[in-house]
Structures are given as C-alpha cells and as structure tokens.
VMD Tcl script that builds the backbone (N, CA, C; Angstrom):
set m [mol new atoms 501]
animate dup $m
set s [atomselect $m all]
$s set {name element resname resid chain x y z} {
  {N N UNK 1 A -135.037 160.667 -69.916}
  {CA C UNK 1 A -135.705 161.713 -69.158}
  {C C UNK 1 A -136.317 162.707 -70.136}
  {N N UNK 2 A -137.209 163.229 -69.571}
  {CA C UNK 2 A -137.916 164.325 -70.418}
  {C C UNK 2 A -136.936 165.221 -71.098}
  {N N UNK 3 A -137.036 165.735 -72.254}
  {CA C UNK 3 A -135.876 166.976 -72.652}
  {C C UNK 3 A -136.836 168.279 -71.955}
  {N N UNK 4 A -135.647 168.567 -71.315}
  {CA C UNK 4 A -135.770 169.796 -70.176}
  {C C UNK 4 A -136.083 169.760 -69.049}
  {N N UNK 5 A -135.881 168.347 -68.656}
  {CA C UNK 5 A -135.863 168.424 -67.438}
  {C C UNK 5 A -135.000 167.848 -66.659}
  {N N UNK 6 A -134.391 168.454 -65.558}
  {CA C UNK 6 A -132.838 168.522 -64.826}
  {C C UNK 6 A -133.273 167.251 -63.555}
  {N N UNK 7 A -132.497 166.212 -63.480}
  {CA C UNK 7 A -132.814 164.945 -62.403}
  {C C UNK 7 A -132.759 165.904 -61.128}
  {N N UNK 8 A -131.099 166.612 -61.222}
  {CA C UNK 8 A -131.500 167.155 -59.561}
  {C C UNK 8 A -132.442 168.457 -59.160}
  {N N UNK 9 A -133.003 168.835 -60.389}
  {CA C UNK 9 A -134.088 170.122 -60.224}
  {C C UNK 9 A -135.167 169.050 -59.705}
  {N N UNK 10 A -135.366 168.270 -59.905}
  {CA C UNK 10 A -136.644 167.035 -59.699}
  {C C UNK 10 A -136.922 166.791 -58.523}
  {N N UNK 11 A -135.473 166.350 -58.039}
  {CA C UNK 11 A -135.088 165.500 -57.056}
  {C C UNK 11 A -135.312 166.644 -55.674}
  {N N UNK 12 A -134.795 167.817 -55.990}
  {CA C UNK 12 A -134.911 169.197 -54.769}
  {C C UNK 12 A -136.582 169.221 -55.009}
  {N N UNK 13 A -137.244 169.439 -56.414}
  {CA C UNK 13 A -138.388 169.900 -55.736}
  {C C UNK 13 A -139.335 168.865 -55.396}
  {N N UNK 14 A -139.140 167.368 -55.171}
  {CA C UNK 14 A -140.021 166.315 -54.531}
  {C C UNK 14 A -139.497 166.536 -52.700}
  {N N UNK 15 A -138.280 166.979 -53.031}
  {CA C UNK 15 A -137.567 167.196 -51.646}
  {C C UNK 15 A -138.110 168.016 -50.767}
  {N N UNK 16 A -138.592 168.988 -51.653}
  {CA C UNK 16 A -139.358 170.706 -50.783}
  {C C UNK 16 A -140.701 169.937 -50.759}
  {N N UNK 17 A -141.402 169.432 -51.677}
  {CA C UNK 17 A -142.831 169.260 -51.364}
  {C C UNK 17 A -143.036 167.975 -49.965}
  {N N UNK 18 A -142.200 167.137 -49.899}
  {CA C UNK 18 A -142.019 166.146 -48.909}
  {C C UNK 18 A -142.044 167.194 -47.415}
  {N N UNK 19 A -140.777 167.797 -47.133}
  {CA C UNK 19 A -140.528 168.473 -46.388}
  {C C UNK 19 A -141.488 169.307 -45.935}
  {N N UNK 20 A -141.858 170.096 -46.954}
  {CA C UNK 20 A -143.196 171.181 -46.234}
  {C C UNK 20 A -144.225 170.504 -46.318}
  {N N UNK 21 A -144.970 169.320 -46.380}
  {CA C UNK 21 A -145.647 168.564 -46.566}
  {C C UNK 21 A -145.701 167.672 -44.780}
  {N N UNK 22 A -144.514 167.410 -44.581}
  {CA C UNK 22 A -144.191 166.541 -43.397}
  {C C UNK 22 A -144.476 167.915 -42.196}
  {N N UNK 23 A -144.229 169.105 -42.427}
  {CA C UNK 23 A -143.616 170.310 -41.506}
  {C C UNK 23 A -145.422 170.597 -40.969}
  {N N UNK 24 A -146.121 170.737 -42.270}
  {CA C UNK 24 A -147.575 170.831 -41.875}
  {C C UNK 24 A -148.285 169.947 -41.490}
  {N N UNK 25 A -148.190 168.441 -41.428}
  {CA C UNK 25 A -148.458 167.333 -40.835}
  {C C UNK 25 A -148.145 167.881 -38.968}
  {N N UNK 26 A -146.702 168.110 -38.877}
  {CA C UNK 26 A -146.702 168.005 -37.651}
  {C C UNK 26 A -147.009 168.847 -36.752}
  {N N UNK 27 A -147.495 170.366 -37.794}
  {CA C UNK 27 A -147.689 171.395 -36.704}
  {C C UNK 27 A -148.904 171.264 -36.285}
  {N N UNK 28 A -149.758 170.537 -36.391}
  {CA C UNK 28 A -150.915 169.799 -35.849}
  {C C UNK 28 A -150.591 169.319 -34.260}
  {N N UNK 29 A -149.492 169.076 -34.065}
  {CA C UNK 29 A -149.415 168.238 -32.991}
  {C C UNK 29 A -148.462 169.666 -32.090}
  {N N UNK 30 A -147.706 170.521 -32.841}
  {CA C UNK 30 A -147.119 171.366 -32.119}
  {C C UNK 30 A -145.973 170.962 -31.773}
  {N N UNK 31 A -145.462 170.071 -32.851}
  {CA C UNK 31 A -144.072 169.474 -33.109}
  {C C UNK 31 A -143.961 170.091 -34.306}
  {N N UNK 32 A -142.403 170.486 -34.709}
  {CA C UNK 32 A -141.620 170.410 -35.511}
  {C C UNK 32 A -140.538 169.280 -36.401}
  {N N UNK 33 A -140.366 168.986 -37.631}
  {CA C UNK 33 A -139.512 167.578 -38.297}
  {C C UNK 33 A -138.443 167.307 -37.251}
  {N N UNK 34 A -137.862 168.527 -36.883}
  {CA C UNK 34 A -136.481 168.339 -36.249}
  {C C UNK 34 A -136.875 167.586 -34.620}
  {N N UNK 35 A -138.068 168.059 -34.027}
  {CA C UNK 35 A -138.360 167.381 -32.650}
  {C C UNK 35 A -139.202 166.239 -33.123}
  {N N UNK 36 A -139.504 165.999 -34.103}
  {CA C UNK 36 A -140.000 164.711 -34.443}
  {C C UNK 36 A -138.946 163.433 -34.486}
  {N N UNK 37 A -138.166 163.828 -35.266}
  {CA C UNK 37 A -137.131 162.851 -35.194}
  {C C UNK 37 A -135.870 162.475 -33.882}
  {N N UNK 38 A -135.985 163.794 -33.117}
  {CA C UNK 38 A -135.292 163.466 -32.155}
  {C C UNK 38 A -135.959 162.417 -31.265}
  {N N UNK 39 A -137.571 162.666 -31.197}
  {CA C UNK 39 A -138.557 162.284 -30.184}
  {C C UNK 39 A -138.797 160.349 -31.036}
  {N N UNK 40 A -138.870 160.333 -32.418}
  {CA C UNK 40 A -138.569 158.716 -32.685}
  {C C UNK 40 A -137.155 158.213 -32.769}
  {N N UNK 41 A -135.826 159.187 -32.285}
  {CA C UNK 41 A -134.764 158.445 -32.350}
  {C C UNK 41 A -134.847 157.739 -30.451}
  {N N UNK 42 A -135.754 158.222 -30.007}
  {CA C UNK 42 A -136.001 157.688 -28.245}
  {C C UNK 42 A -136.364 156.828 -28.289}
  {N N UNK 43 A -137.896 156.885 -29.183}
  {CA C UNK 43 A -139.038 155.966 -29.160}
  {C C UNK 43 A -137.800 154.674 -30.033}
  {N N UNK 44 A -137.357 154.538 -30.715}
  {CA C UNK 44 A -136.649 153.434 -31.147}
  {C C UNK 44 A -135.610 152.680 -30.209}
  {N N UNK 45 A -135.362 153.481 -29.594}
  {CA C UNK 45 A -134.337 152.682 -28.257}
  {C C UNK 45 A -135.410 151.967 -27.298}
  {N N UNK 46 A -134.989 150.394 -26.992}
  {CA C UNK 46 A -135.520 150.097 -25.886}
  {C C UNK 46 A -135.987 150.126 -24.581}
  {N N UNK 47 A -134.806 150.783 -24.200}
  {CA C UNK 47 A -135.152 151.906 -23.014}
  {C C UNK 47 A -136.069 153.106 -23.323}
  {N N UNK 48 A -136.362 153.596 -24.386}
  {CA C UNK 48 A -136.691 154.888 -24.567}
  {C C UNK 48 A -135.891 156.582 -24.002}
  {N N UNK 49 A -134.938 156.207 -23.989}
  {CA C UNK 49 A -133.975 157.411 -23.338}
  {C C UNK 49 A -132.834 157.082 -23.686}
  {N N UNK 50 A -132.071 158.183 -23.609}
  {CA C UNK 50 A -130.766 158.251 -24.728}
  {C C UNK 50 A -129.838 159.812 -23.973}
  {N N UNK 51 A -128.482 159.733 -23.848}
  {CA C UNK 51 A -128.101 161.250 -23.581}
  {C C UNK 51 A -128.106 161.795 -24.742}
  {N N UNK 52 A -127.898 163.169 -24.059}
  {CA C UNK 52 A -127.595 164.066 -24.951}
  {C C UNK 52 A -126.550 164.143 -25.980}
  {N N UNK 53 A -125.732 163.413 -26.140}
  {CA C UNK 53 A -124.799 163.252 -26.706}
  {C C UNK 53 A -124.954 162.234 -28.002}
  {N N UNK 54 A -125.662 160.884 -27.347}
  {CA C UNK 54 A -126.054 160.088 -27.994}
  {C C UNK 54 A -127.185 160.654 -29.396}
  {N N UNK 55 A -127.791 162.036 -28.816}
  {CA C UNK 55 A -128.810 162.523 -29.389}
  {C C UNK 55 A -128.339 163.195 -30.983}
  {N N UNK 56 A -127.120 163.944 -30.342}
  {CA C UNK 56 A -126.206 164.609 -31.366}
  {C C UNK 56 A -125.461 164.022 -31.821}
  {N N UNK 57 A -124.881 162.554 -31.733}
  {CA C UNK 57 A -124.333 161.677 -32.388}
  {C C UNK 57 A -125.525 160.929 -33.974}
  {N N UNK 58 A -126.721 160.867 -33.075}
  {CA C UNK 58 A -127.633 160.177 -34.524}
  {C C UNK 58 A -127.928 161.079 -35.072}
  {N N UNK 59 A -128.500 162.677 -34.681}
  {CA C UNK 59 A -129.182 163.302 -35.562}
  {C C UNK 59 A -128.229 164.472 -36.129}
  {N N UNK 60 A -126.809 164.147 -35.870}
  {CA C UNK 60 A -125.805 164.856 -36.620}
  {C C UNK 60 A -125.947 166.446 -36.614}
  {N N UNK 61 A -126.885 166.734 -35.473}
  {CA C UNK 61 A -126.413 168.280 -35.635}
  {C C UNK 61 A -125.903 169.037 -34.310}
  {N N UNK 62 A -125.427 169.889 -33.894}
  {CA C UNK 62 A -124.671 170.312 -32.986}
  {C C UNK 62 A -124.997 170.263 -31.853}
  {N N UNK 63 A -124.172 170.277 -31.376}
  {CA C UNK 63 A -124.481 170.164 -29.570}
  {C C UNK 63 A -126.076 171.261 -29.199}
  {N N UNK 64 A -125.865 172.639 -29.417}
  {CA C UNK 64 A -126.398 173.358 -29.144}
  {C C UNK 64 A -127.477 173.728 -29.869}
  {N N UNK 65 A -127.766 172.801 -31.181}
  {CA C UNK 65 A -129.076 172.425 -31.921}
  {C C UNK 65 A -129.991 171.833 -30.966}
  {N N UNK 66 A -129.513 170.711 -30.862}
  {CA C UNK 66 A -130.162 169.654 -30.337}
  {C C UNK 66 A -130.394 170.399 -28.433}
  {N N UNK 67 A -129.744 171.056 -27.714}
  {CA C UNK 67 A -130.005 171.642 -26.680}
  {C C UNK 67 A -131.148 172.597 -26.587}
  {N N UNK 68 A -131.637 173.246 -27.933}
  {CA C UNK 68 A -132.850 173.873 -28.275}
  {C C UNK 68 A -134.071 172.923 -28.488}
  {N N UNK 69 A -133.512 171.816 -29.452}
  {CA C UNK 69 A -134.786 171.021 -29.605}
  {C C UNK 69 A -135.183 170.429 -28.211}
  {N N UNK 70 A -134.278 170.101 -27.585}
  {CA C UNK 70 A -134.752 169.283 -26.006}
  {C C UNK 70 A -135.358 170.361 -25.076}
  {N N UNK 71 A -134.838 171.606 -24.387}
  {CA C UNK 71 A -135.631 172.682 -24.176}
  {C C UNK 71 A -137.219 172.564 -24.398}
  {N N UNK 72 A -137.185 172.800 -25.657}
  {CA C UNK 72 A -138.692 173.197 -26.405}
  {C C UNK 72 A -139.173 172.329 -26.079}
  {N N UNK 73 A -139.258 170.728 -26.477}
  {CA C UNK 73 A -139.931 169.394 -26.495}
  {C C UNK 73 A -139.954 169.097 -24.679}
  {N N UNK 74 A -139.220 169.475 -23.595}
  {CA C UNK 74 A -139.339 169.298 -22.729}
  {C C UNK 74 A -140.440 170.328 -22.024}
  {N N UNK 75 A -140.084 171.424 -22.653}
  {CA C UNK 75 A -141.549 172.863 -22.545}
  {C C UNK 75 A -142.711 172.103 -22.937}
  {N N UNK 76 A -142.759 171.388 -23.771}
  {CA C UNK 76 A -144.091 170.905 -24.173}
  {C C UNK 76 A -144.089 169.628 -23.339}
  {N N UNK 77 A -144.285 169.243 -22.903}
  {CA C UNK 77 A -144.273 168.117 -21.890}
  {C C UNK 77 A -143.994 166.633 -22.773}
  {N N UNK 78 A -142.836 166.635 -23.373}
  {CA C UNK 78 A -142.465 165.365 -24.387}
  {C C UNK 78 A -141.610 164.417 -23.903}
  {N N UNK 79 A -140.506 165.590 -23.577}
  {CA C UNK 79 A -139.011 164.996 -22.497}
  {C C UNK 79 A -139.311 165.080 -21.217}
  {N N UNK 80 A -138.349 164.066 -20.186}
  {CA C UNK 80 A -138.212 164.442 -19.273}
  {C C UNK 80 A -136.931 163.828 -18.591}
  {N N UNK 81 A -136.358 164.415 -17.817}
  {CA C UNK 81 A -134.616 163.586 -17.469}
  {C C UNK 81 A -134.562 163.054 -16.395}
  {N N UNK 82 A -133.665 162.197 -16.134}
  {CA C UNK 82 A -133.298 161.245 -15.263}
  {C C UNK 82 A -132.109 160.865 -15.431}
  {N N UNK 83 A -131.713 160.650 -14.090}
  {CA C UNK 83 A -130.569 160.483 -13.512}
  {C C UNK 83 A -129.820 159.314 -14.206}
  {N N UNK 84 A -128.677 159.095 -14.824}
  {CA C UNK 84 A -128.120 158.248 -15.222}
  {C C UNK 84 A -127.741 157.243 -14.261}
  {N N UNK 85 A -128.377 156.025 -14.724}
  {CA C UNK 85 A -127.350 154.838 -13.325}
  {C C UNK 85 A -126.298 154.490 -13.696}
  {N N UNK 86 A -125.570 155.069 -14.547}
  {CA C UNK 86 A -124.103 154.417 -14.603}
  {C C UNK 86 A -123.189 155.723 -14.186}
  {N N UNK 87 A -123.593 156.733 -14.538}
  {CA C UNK 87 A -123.107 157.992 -14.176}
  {C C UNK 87 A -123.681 159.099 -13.406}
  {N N UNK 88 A -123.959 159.480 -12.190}
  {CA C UNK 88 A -124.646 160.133 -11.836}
  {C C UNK 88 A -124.522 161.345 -11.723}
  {N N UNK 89 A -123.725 162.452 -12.840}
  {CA C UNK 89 A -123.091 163.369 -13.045}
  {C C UNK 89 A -124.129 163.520 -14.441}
  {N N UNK 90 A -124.529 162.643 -15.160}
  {CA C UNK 90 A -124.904 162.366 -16.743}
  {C C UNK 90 A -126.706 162.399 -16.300}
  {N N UNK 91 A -127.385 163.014 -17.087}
  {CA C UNK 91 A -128.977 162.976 -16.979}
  {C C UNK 91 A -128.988 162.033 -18.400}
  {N N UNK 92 A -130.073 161.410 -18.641}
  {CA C UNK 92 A -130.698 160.934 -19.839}
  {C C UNK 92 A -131.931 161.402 -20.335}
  {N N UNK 93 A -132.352 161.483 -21.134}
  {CA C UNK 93 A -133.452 162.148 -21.628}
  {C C UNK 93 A -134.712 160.994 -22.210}
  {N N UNK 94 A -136.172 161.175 -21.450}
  {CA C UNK 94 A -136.688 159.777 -21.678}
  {C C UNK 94 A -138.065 160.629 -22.056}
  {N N UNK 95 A -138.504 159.549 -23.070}
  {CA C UNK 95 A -140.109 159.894 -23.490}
  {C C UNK 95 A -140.721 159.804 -22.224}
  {N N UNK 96 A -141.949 160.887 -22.547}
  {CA C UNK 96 A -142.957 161.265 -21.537}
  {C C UNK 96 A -144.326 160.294 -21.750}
  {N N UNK 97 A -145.230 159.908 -20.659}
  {CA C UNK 97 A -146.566 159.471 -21.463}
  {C C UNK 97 A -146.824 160.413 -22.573}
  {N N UNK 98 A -146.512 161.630 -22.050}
  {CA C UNK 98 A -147.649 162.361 -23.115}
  {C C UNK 98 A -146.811 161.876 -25.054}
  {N N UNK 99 A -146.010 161.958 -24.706}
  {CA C UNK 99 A -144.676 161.751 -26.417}
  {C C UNK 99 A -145.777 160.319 -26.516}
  {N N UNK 100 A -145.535 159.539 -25.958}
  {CA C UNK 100 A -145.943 158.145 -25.980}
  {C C UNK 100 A -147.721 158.355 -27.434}
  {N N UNK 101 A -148.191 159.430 -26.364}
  {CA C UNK 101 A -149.743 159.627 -26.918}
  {C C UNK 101 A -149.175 160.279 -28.141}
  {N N UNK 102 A -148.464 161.186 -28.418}
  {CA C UNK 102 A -148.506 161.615 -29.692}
  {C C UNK 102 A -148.083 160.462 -30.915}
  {N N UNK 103 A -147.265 160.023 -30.290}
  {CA C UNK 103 A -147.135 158.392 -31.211}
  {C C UNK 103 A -147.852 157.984 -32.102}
  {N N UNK 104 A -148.902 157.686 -30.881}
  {CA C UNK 104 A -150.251 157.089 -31.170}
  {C C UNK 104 A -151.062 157.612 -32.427}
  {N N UNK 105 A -151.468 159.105 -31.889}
  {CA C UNK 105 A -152.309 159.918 -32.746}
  {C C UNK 105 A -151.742 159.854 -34.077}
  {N N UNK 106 A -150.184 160.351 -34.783}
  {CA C UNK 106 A -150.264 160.154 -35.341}
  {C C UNK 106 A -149.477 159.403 -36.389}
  {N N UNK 107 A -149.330 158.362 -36.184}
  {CA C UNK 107 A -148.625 157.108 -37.012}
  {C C UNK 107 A -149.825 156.704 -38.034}
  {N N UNK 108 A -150.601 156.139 -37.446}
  {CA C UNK 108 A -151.736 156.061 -38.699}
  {C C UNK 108 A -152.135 156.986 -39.867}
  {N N UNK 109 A -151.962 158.623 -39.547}
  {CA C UNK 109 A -152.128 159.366 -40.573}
  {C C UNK 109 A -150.668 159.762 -41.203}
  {N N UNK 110 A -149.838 159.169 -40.816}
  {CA C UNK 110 A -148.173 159.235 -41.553}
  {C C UNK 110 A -148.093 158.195 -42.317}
  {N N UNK 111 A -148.514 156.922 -41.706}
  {CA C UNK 111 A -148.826 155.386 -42.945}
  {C C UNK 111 A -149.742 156.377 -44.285}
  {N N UNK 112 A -150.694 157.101 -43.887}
  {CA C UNK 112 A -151.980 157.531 -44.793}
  {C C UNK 112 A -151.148 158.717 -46.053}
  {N N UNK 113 A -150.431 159.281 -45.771}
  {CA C UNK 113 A -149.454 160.341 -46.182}
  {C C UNK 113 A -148.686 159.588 -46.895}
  {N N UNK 114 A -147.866 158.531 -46.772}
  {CA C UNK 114 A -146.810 157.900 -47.708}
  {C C UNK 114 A -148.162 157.095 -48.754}
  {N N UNK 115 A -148.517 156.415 -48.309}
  {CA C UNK 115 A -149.989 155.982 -48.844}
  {C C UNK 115 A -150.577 156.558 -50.217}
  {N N UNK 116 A -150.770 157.845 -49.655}
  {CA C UNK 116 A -151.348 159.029 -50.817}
  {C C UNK 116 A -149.895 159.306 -51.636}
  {N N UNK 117 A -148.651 159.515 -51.286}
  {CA C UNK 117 A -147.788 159.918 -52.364}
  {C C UNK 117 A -147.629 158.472 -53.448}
  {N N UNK 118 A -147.698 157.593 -52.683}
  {CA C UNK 118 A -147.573 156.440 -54.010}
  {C C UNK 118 A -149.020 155.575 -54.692}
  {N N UNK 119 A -149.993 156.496 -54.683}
  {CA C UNK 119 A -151.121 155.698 -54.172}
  {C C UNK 119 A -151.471 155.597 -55.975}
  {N N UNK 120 A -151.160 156.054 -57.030}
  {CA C UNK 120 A -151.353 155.358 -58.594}
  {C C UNK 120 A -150.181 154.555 -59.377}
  {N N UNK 121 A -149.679 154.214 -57.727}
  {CA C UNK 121 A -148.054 153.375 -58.250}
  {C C UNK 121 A -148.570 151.811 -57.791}
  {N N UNK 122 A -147.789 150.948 -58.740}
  {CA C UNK 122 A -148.060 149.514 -58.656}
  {C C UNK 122 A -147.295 149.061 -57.493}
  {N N UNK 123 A -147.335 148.054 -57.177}
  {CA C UNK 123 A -146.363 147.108 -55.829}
  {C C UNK 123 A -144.642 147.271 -56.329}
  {N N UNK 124 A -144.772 146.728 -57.793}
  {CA C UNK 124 A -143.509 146.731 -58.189}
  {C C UNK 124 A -143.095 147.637 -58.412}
  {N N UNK 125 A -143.476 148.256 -58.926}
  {CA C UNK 125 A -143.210 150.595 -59.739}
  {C C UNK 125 A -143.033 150.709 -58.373}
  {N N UNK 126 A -143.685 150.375 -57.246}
  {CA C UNK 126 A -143.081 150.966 -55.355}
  {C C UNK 126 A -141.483 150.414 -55.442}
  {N N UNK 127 A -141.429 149.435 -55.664}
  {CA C UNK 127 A -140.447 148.237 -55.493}
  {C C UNK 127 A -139.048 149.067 -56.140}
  {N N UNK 128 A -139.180 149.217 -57.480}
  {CA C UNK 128 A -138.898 149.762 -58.423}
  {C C UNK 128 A -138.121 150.828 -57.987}
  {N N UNK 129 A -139.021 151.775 -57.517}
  {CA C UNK 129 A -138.881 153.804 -57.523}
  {C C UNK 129 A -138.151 153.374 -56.355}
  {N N UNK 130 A -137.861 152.778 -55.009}
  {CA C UNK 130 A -136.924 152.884 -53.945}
  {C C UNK 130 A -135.411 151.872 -54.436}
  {N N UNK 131 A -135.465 151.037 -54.712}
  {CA C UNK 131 A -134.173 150.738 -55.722}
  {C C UNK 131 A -133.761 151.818 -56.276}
  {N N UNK 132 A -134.468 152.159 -57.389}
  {CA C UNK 132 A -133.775 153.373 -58.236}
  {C C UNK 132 A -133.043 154.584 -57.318}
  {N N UNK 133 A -134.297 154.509 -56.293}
  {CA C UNK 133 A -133.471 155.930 -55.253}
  {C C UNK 133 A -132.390 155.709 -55.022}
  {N N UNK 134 A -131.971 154.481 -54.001}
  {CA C UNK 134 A -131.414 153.359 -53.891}
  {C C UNK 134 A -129.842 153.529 -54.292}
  {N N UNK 135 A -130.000 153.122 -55.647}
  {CA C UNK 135 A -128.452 153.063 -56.635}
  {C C UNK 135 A -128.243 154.889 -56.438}
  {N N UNK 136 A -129.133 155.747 -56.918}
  {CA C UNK 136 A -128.767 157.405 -56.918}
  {C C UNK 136 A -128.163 157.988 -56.099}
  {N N UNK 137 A -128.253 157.650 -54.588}
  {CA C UNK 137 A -127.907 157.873 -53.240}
  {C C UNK 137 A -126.479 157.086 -53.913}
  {N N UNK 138 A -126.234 156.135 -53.787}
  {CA C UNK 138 A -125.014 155.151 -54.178}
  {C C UNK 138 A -123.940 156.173 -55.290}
  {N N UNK 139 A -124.597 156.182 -55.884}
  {CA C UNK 139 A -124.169 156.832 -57.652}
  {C C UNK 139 A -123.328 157.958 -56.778}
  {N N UNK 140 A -124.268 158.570 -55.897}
  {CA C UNK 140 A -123.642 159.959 -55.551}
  {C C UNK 140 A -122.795 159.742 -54.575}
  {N N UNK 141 A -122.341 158.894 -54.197}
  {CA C UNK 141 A -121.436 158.718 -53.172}
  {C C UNK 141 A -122.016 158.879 -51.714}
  {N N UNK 142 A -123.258 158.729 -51.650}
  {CA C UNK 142 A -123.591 158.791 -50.025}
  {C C UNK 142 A -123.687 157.453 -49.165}
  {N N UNK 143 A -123.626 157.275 -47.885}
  {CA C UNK 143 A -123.544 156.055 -47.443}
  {C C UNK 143 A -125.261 155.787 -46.742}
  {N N UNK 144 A -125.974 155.196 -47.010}
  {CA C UNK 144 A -127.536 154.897 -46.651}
  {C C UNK 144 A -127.415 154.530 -45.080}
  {N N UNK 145 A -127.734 155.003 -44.114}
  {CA C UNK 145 A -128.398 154.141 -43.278}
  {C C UNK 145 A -128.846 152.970 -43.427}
  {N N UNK 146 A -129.214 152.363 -42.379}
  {CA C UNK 146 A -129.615 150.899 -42.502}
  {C C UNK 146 A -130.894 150.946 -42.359}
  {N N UNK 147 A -131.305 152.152 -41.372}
  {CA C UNK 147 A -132.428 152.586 -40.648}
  {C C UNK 147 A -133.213 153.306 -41.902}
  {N N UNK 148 A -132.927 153.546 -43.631}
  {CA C UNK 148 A -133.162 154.412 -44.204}
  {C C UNK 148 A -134.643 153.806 -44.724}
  {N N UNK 149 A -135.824 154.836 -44.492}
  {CA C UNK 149 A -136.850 154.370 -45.029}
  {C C UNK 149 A -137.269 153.794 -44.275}
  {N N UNK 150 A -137.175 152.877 -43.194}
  {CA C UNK 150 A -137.835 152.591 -41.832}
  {C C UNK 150 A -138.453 153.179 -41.192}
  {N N UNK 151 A -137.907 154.026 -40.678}
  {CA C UNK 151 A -138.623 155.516 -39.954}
  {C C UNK 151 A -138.314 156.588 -40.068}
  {N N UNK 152 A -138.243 157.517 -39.100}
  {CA C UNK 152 A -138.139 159.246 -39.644}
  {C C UNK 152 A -136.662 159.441 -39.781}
  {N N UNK 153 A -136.032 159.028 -41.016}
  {CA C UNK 153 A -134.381 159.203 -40.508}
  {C C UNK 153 A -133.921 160.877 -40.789}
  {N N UNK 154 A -133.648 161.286 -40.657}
  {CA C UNK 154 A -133.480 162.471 -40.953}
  {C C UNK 154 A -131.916 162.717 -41.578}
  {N N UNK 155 A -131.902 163.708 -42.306}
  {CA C UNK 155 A -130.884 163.824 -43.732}
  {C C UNK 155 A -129.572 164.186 -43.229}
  {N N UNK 156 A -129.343 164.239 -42.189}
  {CA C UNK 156 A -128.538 164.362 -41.672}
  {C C UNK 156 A -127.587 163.268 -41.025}
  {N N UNK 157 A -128.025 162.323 -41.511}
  {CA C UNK 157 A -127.585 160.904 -40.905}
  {C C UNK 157 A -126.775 160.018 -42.416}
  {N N UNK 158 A -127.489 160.642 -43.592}
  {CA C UNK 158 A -126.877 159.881 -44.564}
  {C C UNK 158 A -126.000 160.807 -45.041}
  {N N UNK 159 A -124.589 160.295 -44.894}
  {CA C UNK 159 A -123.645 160.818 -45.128}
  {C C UNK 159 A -122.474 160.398 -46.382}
  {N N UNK 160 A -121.561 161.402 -46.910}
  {CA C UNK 160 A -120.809 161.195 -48.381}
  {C C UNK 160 A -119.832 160.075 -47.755}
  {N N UNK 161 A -119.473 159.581 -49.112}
  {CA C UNK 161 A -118.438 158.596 -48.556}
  {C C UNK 161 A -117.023 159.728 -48.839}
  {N N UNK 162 A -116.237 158.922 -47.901}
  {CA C UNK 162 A -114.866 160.158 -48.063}
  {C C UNK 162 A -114.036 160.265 -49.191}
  {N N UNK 163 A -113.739 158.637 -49.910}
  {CA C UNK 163 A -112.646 158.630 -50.359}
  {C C UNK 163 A -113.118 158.113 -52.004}
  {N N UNK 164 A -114.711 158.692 -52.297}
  {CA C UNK 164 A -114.998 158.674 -53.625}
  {C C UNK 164 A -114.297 158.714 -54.618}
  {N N UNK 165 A -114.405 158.435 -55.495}
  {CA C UNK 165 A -113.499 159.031 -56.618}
  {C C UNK 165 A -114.279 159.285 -57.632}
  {N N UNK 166 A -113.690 160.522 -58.291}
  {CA C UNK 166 A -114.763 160.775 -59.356}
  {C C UNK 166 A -114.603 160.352 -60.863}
  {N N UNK 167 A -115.919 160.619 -61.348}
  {CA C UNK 167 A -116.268 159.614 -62.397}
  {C C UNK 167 A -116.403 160.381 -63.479}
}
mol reanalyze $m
mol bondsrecalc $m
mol representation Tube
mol addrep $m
C-alpha cells in the first residue's frame, strides 16, 4: 500500500462517496437509500409484499425505523396494505404500480452508475477488486449475504460473526 495511506481511511472514504453518490441518485425520484431498499427487498419477493416484521427482520433496523420508512413511502404512493390471508389481524405491505414505475425509470441509470465507478477497470481487475473485497469482509469477521452485490443490500444485513477470535 501506499506509505501513508490507512486501508480503513480508504475503505470509509469510497464508503461516503458511494453513499452520497447513491443518496443523490435517488432524490431524483423522491426516494431515500433507506426506502430504496426496503421498496427492492418487496420487489425481490415473488409475491411482492412482505409484513412488517419480515421488513425489520431483512433490513435489520427497528421496528419503529422501518414504521417511518413505510409511512413516508406509503405518503408517496409506493406502498399499499392488504389484508393478510393467513392472518386477518396481520396487513402486508405490497408494491404499488406506481413503485413498479420507479423500478423501471431507474435501473438502467443504476447499471450506468456502477458502470462509471469501474469503467478504466479490466474484466479481471472487476473480477479481482470484488474477491479482494470479498476475503476483507471475511478477514474482518463479517458474515456476507448471499444476496451481497446482487442488489441494493443494505449494511445492515452483513453482520460480525460472534465467536471470532482474534488474530
């Protein structure tokens, strides 16, 4: 590595430029990262609807997080609920056409965005730089999703392993 330069100073500030990078992508649409990912953890279910619970189970943050993000995204016409058929005490929360259209709009300029961050990197140097991430995530004791790098997983899903031991 360069002398003077710190891996995890690196690693935070590709982290901030990703992040505020992704945050201004979506305020285009009048979504936020956090209702983005709730709104493709739907779009990935076959049904497209999921409870609330289920919601705060994938995106790992509190009950009453995720009760704000659904609020808002339902204010904007994204969500909408329905009656559970197995429980009719239980609502589910299901993409709207309109979520459907935002999909649409913009997946092609999110392919175009990862695109541009690797775009003077070779097939293999691609190949390469996500391995390397890869083992680092590992190194540090976190457990990867399966889902990681597929779609919008959000950081809250890859979690430490418990019973690490240190090195």
């Amino acid at each position: 590595m360069s002398k003077g330069k710190k891996l995890g100073r690196l690693v935070k500030l590709v982290h901030l430029s990703f992040e505020n990078g992704r945050n201004r992508f979506f305020k285009q649409y009048d979504v936020t990262g956090s209702q983005m990912d709730l709104l493709d953890y739907l779009d990935q279910r076959e049904e497209k609807a999921a409870s609330q619970k289920e919601i705060v189970d994938y995106l790992q943050l509190s009950y009453a997080t995720v009760s704000g993000l659904i609020k808002r995204l339902e204010t904007k016409g994204y969500l909408r609920r329905i009656a559970s058929s197995e429980d009719k005490r239980a609502n589910l929360l299901m993409l709207t056409d309109q979520a459907e259209q935002l999909f649409k709009r913009c997946r092609e300029q999110m392919g175009a965005r990862d695109r541009a961050l690797m775009r003077d990197f070779t097939q293999e140097e691609k190949d390469q730089f996500v391995s390397l991430l890869e083992r680092i995530l590992k190194n540090s004791g976190m457990d990867i999703p399966k889902d990681a790098g597929s779609r919008f997983v959000p950081a809250q899903r890859i979690r430490f392993y418990d019973d690490r031991e240190e090195e």
